[in-house]
MIKE-51300 format. One record per residue: residue number from 1; x, y, z of N, C-alpha, C, O in turn. Coordinates in steps of 0.001 Angstrom, whole numbers. Layout:
<rs>
<r num="NUM" n_c1="X" n_c2="Y" n_c3="Z" ca_c1="X" ca_c2="Y" ca_c3="Z" c_c1="X" c_c2="Y" c_c3="Z" o_c1="X" o_c2="Y" o_c3="Z"/>
...
</rs>
This chain:
<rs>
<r num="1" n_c1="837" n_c2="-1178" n_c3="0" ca_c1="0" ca_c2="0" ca_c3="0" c_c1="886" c_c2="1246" c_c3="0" o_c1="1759" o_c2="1538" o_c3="817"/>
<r num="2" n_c1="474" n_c2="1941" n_c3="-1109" ca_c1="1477" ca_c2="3092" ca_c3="-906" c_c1="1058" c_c2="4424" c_c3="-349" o_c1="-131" o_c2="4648" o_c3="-578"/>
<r num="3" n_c1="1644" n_c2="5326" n_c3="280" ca_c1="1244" ca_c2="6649" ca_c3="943" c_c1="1654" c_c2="7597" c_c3="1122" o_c1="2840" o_c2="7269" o_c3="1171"/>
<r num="4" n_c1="1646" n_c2="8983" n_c3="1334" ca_c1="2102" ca_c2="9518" ca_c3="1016" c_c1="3318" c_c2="9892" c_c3="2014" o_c1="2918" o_c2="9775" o_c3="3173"/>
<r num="5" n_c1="4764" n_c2="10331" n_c3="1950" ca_c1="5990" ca_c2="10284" ca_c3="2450" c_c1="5735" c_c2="11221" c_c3="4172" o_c1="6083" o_c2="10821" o_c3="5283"/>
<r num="6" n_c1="5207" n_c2="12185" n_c3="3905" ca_c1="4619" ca_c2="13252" ca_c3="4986" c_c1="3791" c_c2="12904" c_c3="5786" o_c1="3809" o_c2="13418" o_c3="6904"/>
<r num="7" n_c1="2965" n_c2="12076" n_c3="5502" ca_c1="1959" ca_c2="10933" ca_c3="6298" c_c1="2333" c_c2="9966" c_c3="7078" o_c1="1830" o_c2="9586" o_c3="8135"/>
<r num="8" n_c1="3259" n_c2="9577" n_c3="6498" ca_c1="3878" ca_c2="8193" ca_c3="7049" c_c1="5257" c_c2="8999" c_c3="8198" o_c1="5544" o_c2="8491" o_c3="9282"/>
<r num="9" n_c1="5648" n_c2="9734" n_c3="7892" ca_c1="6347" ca_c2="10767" ca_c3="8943" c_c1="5867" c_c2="11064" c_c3="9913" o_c1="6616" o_c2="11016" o_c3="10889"/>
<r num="10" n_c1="4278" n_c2="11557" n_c3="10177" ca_c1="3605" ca_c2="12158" ca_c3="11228" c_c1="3444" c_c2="10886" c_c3="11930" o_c1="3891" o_c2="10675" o_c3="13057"/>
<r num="11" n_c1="2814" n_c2="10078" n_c3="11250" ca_c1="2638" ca_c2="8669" ca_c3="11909" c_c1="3901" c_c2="8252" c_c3="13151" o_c1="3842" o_c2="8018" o_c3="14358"/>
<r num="12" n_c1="4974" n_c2="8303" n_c3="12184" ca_c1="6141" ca_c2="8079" ca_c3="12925" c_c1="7064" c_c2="8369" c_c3="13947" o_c1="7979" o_c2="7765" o_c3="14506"/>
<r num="13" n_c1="6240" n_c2="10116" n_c3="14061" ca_c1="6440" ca_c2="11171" ca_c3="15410" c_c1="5325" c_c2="10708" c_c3="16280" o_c1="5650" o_c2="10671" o_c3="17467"/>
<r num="14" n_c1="4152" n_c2="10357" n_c3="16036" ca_c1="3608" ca_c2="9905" ca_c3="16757" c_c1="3877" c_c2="8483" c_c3="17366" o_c1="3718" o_c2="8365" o_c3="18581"/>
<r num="15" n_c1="4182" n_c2="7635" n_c3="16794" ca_c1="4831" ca_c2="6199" ca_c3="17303" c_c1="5893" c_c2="6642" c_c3="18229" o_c1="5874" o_c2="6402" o_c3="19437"/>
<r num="16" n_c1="6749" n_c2="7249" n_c3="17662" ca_c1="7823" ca_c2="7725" ca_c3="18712" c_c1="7229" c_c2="8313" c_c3="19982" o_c1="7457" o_c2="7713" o_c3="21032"/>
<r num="17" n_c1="6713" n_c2="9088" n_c3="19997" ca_c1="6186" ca_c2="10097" ca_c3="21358" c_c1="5673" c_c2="9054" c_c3="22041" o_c1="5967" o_c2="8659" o_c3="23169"/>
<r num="18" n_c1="4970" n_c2="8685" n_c3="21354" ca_c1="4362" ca_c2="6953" ca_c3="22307" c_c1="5194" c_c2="6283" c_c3="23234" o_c1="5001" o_c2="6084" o_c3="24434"/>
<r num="19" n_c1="6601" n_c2="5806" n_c3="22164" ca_c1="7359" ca_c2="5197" ca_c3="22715" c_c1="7847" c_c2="5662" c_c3="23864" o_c1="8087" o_c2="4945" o_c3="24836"/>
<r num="20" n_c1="8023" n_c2="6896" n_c3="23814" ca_c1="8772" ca_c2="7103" ca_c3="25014" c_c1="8087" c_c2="8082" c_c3="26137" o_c1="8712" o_c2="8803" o_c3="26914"/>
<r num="21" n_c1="6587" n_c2="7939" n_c3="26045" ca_c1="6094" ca_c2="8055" ca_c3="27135" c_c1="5752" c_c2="6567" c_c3="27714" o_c1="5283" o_c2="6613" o_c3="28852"/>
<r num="22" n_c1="5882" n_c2="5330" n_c3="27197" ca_c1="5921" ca_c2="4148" ca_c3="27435" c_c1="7438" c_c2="3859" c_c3="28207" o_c1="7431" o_c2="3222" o_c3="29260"/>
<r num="23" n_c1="8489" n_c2="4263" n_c3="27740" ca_c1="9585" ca_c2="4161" ca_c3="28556" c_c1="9972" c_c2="4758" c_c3="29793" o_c1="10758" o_c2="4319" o_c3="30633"/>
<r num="24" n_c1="9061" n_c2="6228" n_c3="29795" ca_c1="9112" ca_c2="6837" ca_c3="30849" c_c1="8204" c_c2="5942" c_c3="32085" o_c1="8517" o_c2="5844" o_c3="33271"/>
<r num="25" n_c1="7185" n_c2="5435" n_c3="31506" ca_c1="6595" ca_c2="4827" ca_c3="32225" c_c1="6782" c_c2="3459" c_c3="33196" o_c1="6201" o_c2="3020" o_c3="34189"/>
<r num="26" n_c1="8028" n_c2="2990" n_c3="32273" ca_c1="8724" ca_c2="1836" ca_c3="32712" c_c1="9390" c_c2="2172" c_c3="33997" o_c1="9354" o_c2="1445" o_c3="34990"/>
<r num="27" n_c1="10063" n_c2="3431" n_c3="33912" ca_c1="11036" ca_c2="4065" ca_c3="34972" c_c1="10088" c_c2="4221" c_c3="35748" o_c1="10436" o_c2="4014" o_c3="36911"/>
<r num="28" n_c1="9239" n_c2="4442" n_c3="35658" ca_c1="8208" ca_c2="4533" ca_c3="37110" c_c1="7908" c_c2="3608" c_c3="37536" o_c1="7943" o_c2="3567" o_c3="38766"/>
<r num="29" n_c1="7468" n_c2="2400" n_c3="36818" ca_c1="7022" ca_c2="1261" ca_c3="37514" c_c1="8465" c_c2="432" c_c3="37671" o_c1="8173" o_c2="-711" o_c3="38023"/>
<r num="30" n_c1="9681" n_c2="554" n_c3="37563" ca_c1="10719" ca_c2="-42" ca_c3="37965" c_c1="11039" c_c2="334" c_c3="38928" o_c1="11703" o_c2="-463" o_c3="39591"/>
<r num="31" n_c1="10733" n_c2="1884" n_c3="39623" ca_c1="10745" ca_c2="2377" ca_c3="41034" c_c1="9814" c_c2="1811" c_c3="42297" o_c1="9975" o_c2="1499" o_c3="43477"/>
<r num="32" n_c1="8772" n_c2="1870" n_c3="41345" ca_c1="7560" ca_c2="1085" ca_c3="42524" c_c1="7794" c_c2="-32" c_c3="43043" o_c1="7449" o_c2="-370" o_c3="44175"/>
<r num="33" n_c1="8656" n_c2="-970" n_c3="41914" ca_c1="8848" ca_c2="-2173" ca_c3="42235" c_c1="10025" c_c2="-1928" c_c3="43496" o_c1="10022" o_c2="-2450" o_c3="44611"/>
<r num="34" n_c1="10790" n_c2="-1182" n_c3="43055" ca_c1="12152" ca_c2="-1593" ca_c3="43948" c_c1="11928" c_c2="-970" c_c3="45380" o_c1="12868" o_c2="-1081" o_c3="46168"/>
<r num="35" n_c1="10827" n_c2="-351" n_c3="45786" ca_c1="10418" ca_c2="135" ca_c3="46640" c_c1="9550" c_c2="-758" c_c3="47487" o_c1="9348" o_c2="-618" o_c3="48693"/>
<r num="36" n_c1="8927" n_c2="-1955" n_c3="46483" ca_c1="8100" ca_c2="-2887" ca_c3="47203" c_c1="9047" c_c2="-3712" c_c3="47503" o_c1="9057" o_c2="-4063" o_c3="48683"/>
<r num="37" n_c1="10050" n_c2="-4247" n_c3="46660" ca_c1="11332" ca_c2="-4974" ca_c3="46910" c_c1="12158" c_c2="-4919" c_c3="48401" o_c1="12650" o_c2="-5779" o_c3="49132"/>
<r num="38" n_c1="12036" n_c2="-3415" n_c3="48450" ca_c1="12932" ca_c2="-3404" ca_c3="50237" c_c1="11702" c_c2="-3389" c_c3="50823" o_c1="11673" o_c2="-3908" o_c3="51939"/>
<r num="39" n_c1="10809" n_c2="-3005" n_c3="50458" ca_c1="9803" ca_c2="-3075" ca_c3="52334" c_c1="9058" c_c2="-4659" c_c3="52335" o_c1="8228" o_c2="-4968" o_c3="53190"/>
<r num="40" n_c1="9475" n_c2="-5538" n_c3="51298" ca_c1="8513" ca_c2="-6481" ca_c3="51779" c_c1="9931" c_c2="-8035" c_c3="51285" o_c1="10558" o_c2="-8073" o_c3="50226"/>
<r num="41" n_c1="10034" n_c2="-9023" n_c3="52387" ca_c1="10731" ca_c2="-10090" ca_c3="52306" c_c1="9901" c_c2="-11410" c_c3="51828" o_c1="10360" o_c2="-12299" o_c3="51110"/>
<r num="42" n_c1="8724" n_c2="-11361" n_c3="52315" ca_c1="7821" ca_c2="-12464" ca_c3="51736" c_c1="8349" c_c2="-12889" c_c3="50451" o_c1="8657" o_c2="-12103" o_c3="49555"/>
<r num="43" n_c1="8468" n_c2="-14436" n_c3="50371" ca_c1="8762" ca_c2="-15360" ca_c3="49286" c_c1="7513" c_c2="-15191" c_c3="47741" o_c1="7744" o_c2="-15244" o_c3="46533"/>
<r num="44" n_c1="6521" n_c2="-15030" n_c3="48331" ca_c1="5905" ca_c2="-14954" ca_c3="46818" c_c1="5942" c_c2="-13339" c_c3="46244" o_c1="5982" o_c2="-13065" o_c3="45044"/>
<r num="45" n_c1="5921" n_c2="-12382" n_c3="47290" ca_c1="6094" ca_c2="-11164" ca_c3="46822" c_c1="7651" c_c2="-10905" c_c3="45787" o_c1="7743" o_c2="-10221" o_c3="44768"/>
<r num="46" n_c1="8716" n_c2="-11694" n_c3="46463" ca_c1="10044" ca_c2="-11747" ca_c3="46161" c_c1="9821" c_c2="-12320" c_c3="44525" o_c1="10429" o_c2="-11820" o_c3="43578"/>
<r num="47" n_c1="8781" n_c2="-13521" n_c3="44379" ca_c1="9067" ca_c2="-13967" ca_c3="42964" c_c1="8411" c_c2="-13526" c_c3="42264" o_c1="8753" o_c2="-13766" o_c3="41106"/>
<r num="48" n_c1="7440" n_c2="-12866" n_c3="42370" ca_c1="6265" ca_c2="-11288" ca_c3="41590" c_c1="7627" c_c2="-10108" c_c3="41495" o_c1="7773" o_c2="-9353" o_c3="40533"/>
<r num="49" n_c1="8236" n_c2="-10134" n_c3="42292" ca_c1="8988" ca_c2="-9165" ca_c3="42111" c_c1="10234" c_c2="-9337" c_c3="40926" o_c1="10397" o_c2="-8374" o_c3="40176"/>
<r num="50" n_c1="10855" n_c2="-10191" n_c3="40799" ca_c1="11420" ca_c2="-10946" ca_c3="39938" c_c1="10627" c_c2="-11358" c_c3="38685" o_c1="11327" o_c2="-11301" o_c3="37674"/>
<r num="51" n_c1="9575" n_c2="-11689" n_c3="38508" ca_c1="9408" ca_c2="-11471" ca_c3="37563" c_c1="8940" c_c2="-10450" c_c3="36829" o_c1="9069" o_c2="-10577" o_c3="35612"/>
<r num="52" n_c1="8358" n_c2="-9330" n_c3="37289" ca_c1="8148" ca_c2="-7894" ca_c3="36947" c_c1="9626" c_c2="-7078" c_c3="36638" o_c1="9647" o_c2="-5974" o_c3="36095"/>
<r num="53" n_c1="10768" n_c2="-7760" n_c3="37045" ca_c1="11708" ca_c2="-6998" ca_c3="36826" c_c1="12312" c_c2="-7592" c_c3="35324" o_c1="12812" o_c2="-6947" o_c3="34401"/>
<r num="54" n_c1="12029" n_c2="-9327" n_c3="35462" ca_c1="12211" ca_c2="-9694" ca_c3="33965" c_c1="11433" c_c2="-8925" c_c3="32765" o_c1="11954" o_c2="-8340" o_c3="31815"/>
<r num="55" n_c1="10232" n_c2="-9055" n_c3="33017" ca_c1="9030" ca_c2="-8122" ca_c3="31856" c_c1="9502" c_c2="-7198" c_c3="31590" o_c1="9470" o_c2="-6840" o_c3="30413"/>
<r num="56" n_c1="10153" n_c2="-6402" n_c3="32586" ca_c1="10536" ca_c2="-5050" ca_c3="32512" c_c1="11708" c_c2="-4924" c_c3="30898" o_c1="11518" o_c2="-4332" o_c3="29835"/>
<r num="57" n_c1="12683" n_c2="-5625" n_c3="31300" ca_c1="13579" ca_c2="-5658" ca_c3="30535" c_c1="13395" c_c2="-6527" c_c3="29298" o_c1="14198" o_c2="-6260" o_c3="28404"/>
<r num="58" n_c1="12646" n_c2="-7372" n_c3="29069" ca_c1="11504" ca_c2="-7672" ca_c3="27802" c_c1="11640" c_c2="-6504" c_c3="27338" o_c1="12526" o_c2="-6078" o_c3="26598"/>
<r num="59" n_c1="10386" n_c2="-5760" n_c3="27959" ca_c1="9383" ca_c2="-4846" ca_c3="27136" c_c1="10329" c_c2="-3827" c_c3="26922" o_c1="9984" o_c2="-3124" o_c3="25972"/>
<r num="60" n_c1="11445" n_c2="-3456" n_c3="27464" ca_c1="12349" ca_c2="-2171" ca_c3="27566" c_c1="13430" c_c2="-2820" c_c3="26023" o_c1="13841" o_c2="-2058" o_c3="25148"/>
<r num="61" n_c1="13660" n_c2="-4180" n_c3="26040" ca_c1="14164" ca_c2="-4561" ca_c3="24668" c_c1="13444" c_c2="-4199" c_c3="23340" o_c1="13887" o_c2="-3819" o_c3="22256"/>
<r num="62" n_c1="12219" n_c2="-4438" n_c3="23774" ca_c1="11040" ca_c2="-4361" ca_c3="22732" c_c1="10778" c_c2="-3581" c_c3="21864" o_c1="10467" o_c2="-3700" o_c3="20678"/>
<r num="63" n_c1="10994" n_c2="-2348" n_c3="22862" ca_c1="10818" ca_c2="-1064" ca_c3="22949" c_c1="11613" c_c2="-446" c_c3="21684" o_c1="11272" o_c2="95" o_c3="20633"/>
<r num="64" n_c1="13268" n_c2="-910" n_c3="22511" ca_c1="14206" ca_c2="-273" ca_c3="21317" c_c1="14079" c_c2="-744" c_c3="20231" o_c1="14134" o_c2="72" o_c3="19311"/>
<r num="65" n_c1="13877" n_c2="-2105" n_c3="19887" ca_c1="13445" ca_c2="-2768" ca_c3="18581" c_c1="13076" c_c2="-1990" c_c3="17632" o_c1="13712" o_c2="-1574" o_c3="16664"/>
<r num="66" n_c1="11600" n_c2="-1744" n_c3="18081" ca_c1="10122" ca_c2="-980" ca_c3="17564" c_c1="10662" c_c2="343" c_c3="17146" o_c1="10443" o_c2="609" o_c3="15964"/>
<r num="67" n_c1="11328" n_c2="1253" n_c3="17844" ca_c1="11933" ca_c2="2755" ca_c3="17790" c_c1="13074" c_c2="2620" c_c3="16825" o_c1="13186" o_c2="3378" o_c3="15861"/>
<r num="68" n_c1="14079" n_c2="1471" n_c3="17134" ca_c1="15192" ca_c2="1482" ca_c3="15999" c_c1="14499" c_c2="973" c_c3="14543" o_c1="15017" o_c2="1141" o_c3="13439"/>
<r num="69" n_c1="13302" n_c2="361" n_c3="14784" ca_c1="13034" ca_c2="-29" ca_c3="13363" c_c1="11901" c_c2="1215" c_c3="12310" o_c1="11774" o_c2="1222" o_c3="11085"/>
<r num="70" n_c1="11340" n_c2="2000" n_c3="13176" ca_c1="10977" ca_c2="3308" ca_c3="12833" c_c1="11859" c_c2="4544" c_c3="12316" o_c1="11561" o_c2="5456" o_c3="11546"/>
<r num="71" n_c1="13304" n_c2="4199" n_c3="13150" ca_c1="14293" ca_c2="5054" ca_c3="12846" c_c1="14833" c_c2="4618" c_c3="11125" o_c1="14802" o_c2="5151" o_c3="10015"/>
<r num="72" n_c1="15189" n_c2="3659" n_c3="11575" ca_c1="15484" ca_c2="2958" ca_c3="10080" c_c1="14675" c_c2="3258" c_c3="8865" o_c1="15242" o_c2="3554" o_c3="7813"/>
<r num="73" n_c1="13283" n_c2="3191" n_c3="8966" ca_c1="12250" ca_c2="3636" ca_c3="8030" c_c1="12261" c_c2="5085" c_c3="7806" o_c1="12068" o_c2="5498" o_c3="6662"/>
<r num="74" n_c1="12455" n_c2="5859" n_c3="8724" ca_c1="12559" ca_c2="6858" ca_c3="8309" c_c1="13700" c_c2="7509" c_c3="7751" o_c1="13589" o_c2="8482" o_c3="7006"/>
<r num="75" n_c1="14925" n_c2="6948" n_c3="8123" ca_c1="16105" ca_c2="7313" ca_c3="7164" c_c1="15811" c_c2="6947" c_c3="5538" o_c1="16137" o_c2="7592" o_c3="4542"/>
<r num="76" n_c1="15160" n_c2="5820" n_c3="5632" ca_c1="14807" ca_c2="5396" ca_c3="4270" c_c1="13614" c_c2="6576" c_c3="3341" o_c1="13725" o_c2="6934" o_c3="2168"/>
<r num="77" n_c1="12321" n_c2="7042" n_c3="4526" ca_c1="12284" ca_c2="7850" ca_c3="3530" c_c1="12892" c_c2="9309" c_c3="3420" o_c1="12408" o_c2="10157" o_c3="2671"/>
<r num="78" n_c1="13902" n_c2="9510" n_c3="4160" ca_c1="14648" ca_c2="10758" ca_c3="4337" c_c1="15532" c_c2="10416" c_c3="2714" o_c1="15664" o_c2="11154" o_c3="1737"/>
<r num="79" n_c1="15853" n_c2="9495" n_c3="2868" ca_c1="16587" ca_c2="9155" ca_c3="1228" c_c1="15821" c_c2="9000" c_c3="120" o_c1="16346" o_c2="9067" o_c3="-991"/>
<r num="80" n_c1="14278" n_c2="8738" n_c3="293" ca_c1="13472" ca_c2="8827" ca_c3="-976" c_c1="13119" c_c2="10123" c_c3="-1417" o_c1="12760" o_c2="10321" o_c3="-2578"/>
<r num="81" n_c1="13212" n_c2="11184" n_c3="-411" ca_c1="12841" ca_c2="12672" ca_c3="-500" c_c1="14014" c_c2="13301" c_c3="-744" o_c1="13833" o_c2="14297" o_c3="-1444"/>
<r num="82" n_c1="15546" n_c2="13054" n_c3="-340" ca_c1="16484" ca_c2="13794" ca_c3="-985" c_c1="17115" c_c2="12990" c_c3="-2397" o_c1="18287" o_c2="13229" o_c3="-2687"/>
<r num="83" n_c1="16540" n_c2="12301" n_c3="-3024" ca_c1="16407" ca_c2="11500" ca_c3="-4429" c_c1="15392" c_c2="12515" c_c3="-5610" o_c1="15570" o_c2="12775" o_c3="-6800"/>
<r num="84" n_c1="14272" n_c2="12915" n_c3="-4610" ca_c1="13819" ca_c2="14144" ca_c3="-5473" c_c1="12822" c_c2="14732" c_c3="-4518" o_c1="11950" o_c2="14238" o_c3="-3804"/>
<r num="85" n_c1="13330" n_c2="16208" n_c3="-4792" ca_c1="12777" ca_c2="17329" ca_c3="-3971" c_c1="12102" c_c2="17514" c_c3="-4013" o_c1="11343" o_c2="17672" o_c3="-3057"/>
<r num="86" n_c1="11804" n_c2="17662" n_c3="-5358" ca_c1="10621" ca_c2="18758" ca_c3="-5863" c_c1="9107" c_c2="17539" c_c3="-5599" o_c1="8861" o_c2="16335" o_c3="-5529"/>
<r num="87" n_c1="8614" n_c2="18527" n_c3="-5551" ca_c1="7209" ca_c2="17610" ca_c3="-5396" c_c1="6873" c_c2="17084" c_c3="-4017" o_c1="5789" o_c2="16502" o_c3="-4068"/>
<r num="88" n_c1="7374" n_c2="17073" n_c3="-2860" ca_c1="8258" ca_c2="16741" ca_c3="-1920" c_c1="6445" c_c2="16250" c_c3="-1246" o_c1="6125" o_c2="15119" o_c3="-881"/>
<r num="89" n_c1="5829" n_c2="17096" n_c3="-1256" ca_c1="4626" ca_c2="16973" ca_c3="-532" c_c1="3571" c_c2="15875" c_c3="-1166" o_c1="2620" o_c2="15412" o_c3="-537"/>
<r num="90" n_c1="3918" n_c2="15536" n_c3="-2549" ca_c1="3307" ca_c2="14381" ca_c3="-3378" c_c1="3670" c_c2="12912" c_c3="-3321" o_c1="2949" o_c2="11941" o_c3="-3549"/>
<r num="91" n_c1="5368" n_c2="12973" n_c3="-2850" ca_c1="5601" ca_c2="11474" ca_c3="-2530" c_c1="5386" c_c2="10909" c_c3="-1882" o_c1="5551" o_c2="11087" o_c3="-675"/>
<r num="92" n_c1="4793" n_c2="9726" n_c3="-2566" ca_c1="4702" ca_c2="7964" ca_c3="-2093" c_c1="5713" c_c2="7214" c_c3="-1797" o_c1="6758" o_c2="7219" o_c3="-2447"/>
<r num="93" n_c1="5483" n_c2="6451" n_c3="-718" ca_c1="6283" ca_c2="5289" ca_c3="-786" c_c1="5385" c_c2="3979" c_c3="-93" o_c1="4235" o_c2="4126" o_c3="322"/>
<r num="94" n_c1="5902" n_c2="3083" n_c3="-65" ca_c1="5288" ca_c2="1801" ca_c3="222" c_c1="5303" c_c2="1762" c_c3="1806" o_c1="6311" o_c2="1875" o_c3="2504"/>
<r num="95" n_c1="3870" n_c2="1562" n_c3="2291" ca_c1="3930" ca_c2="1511" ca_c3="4047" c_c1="4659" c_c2="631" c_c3="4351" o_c1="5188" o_c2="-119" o_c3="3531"/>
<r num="96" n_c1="4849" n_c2="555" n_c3="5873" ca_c1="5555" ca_c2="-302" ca_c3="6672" c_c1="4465" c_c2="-550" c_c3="7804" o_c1="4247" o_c2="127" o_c3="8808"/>
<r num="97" n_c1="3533" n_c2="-2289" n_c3="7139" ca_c1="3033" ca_c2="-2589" ca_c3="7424" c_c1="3425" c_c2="-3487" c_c3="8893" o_c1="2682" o_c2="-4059" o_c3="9690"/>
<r num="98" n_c1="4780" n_c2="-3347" n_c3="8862" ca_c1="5244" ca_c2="-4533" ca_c3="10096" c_c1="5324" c_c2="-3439" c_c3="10745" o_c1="4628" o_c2="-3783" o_c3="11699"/>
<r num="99" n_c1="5645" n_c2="-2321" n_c3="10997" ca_c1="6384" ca_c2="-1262" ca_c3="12281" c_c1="4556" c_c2="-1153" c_c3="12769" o_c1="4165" o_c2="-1401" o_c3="13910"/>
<r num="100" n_c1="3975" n_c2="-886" n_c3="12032" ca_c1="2476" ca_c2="-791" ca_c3="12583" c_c1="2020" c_c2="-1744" c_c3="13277" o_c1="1407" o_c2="-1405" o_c3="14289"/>
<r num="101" n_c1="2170" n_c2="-3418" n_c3="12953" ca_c1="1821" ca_c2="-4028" ca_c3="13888" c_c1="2647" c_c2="-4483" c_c3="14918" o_c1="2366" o_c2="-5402" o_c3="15687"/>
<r num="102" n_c1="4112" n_c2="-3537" n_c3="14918" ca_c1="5255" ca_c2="-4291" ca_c3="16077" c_c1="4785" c_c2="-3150" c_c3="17240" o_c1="5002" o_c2="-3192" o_c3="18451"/>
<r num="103" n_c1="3975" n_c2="-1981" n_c3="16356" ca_c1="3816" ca_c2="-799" ca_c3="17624" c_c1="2428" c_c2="-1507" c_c3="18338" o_c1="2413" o_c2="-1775" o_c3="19539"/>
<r num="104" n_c1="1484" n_c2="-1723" n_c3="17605" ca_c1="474" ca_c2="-2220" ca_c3="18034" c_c1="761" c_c2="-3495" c_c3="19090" o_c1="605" o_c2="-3286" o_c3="20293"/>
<r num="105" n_c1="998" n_c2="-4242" n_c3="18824" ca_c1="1075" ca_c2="-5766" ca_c3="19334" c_c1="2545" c_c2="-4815" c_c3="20699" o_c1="2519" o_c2="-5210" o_c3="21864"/>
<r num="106" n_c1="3325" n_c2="-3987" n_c3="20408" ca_c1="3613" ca_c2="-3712" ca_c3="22112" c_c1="2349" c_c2="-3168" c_c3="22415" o_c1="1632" o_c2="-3692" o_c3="23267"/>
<r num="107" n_c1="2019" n_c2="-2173" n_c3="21797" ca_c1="1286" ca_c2="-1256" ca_c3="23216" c_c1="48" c_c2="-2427" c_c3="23592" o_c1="-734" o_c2="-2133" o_c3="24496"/>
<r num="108" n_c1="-101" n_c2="-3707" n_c3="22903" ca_c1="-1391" ca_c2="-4359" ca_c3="23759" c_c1="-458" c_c2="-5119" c_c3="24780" o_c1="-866" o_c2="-4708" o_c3="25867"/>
<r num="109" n_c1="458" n_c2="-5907" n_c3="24997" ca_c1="1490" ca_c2="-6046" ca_c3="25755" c_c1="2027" c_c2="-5597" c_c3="26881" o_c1="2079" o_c2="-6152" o_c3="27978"/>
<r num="110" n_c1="2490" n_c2="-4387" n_c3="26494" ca_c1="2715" ca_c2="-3231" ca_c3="27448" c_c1="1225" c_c2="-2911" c_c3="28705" o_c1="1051" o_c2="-2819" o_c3="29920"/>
<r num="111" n_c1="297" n_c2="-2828" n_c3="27205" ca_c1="-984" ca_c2="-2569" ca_c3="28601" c_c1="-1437" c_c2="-3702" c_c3="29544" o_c1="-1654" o_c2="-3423" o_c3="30723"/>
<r num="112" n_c1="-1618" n_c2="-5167" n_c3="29025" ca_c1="-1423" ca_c2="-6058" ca_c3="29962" c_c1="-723" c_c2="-5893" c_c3="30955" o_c1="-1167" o_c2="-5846" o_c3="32102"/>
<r num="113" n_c1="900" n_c2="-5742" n_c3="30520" ca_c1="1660" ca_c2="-5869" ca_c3="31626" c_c1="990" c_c2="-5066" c_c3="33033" o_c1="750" o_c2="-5555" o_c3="34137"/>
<r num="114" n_c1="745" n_c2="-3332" n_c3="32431" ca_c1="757" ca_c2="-2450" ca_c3="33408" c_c1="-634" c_c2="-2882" c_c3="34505" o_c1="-661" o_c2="-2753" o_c3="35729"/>
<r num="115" n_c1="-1845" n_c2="-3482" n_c3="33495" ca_c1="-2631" ca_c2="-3561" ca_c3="34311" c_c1="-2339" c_c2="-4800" c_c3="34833" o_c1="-3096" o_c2="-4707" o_c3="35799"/>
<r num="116" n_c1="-1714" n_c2="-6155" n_c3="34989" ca_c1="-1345" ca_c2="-6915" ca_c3="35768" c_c1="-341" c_c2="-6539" c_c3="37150" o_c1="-337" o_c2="-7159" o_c3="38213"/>
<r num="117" n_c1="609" n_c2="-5174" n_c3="36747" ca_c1="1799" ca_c2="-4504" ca_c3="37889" c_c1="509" c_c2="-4028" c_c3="38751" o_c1="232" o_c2="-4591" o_c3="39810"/>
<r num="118" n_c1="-268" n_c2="-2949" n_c3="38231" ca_c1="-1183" ca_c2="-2499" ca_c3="38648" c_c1="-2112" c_c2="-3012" c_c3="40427" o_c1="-2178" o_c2="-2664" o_c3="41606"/>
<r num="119" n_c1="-2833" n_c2="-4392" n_c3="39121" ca_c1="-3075" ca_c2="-5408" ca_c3="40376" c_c1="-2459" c_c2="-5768" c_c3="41406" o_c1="-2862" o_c2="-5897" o_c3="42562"/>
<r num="120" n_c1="-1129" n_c2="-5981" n_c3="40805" ca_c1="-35" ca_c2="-6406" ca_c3="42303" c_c1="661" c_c2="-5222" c_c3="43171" o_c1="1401" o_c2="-5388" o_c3="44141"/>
<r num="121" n_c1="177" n_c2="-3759" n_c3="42492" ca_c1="448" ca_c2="-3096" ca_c3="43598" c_c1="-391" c_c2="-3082" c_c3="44472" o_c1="-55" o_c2="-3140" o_c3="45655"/>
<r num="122" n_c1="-1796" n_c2="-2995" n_c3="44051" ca_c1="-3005" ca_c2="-2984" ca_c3="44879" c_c1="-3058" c_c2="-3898" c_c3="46113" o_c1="-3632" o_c2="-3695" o_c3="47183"/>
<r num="123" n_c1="-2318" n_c2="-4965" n_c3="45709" ca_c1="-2392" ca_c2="-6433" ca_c3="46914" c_c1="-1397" c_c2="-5887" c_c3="47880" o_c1="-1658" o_c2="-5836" o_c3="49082"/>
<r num="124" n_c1="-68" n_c2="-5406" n_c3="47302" ca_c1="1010" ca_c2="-4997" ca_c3="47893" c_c1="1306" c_c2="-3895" c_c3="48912" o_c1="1924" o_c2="-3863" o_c3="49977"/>
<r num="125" n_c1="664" n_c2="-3049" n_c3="48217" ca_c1="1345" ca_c2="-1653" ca_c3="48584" c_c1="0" c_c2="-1063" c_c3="49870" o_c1="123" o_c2="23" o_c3="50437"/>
</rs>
């Protein structure tokens, strides 16, 4: 499907901004955790805790994936637009049907996660 070069740009500031109010968000819930971490010794809290710290670094891999592979696309069409100028606001290029569903398929991911941390602060905290 092809679209237009300026379109697929905005898209891509928007994926980004996403991203990294999603990362900011990580830093917050990696605090909460380490905060439940010292005030509580309990054995099952300890392995909720451990594994929220694994997810963490999942989804924080994920993350860069998704952002480096947006970056990449967009150098690409930064090179289809300095190939030709003129017209600049008319060019097409072929979507990037995978960055759309690698953003999608995190942020449903991501939101699981948060509303599962969520739950276990509620029990916890």
């Amino acid at each position: 499907m092809e679209k237009k070069i300026f379109e697929m740009h905005q898209e891509h500031a928007e994926w980004l901004n996403k991203l990294s109010v999603y990362k900011d968000e990580l830093g917050i819930m990696k605090s909460r955790l380490a905060e439940i971490a010292q005030k509580n010794s309990s054995g099952d809290v300890l392995a909720k805790v451990e594994h929220f710290q694994n997810q963490f670094i999942v989804q924080a891999e994920q993350l860069d994936i998704v952002k480096h592979n947006i970056n990449e696309h967009e150098v690409y069409l930064q090179q289809r637009l300095n190939e030709n100028q003129v017209a600049a606001d008319r060019q097409t290029s072929s979507d990037s049907p995978q960055i759309r569903e690698s953003v999608e398929s995190f942020e449903r991911i991501f939101n699981g996660l948060r509303q599962e941390f969520n739950q276990f602060l509620s029990k916890t905290m």
